[in-house]
C-alpha positions in Angstrom: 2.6 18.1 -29.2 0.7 16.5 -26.5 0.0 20.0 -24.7 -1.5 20.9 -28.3 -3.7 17.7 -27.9 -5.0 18.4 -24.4 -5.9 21.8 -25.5 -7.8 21.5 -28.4 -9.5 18.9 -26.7 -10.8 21.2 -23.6 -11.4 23.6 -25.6 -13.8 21.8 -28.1 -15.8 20.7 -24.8 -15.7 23.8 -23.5 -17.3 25.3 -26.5 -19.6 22.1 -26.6 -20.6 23.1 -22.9 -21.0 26.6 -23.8 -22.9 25.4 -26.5 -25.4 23.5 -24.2 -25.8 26.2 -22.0 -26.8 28.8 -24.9 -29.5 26.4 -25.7 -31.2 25.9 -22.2 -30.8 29.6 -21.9 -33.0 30.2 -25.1 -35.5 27.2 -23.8 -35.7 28.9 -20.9 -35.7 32.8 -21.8 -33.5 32.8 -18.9 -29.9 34.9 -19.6 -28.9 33.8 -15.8 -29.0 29.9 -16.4 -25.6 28.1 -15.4 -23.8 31.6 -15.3 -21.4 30.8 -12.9 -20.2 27.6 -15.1 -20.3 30.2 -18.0 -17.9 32.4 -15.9 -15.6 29.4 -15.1 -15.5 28.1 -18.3 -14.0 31.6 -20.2 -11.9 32.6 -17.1 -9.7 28.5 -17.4 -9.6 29.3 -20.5 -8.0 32.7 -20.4 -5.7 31.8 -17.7 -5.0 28.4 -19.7 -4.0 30.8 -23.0 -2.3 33.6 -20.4 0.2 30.4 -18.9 0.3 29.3 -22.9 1.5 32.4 -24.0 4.0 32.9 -21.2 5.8 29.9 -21.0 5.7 30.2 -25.7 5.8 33.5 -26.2 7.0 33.3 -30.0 5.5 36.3 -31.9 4.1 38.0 -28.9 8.1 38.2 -27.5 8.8 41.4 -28.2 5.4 43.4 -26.7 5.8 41.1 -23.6 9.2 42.5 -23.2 7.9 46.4 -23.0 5.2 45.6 -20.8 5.5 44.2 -17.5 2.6 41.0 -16.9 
């Protein structure tokens, strides 16, 4: 239950960064501004759900069987 916790809470400041960003980017006209920490941001979070998902497979068992990760 704590792991739930944790990752709810990144992930609400995560979107809460992304968020930010979005809105500087608009103030700005500028698609390039804090693209990198964009970049960061998605890719934890996708490795994060892709650690998630292998250590708790649950419904997603059976296709991880037939394909080799």
């Amino acid at each position: 239950m704590t792991k739930r916790i944790e990752t709810a809470d990144r992930l609400k400041k995560g979107e809460l960064m992304l968020t930010l960003i979005e809105r500087r980017r608009d103030e700005r006209n500028d698609s390039t501004v804090a693209s990198c920490v964009t970049w960061y941001i998605v890719d934890r979070e996708l490795q994060e759900l892709k650690t998630e998902i292998l250590e708790n497979p649950g419904a997603l068992k059976a296709a991880l069987a037939r394909r080799p990760v």
